[in-house]
C-alpha positions in Angstrom: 0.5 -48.4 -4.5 1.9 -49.3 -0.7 5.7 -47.9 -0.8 6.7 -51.9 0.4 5.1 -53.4 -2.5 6.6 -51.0 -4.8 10.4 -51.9 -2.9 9.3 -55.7 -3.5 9.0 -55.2 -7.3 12.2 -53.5 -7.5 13.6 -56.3 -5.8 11.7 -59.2 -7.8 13.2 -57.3 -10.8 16.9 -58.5 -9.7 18.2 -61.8 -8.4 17.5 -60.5 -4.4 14.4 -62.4 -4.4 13.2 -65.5 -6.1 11.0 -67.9 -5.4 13.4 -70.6 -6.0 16.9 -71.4 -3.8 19.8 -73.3 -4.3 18.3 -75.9 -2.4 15.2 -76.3 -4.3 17.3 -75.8 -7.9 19.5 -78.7 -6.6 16.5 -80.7 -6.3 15.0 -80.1 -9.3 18.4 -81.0 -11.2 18.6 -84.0 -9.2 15.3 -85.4 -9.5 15.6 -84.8 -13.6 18.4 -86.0 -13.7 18.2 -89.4 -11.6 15.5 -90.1 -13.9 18.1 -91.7 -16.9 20.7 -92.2 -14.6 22.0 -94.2 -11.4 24.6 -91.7 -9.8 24.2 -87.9 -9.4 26.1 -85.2 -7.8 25.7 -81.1 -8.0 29.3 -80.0 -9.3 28.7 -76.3 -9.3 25.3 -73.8 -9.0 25.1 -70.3 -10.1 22.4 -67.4 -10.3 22.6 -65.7 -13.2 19.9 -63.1 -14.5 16.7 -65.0 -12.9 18.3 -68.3 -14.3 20.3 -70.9 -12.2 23.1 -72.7 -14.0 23.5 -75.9 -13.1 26.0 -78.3 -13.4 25.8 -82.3 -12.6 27.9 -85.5 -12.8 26.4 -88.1 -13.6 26.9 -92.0 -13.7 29.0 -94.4 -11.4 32.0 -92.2 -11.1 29.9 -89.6 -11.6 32.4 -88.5 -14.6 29.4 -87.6 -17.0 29.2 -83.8 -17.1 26.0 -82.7 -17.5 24.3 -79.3 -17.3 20.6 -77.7 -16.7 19.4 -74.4 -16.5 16.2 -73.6 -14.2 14.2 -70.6 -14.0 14.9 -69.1 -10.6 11.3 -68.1 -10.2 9.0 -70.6 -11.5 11.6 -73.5 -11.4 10.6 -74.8 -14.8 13.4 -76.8 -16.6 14.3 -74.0 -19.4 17.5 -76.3 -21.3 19.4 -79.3 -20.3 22.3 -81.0 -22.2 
């Protein structure tokens, strides 16, 4: 096996690469979320072991506290509440 592939595993393995960003996790917890309701903002984001914690208010005020985590590689929805 090429020595760059092998440096791109070891990387994969950690939270130095993943396929999705902050920008695209963002997204995805905005577009679930502005599904059931009018008014959504991104509180806070964090990376965490391939997993990005998100969390959202929601409603007019955007008092609603609401929080998602997304898998930082495939950016599947893993739990919401």
């Amino acid at each position: 096996m090429d020595d760059s592939v092998k440096d791109i595993r070891k990387k994969a393995n950690g939270d130095a690469v993943t396929k999705v960003d902050s920008y695209r996790a963002a997204g995805i917890a905005r577009k679930f979320f502005e599904q059931y309701h009018t008014g959504v903002e991104i509180k806070d984001m964090e990376l965490e072991d391939g997993v990005w914690f998100v969390t959202v208010g929601v409603g007019f005020l955007f008092e609603q506290i609401r929080k998602i985590e997304i898998d930082a590689y495939t950016g599947r929805i893993l739990q919401y509440r």
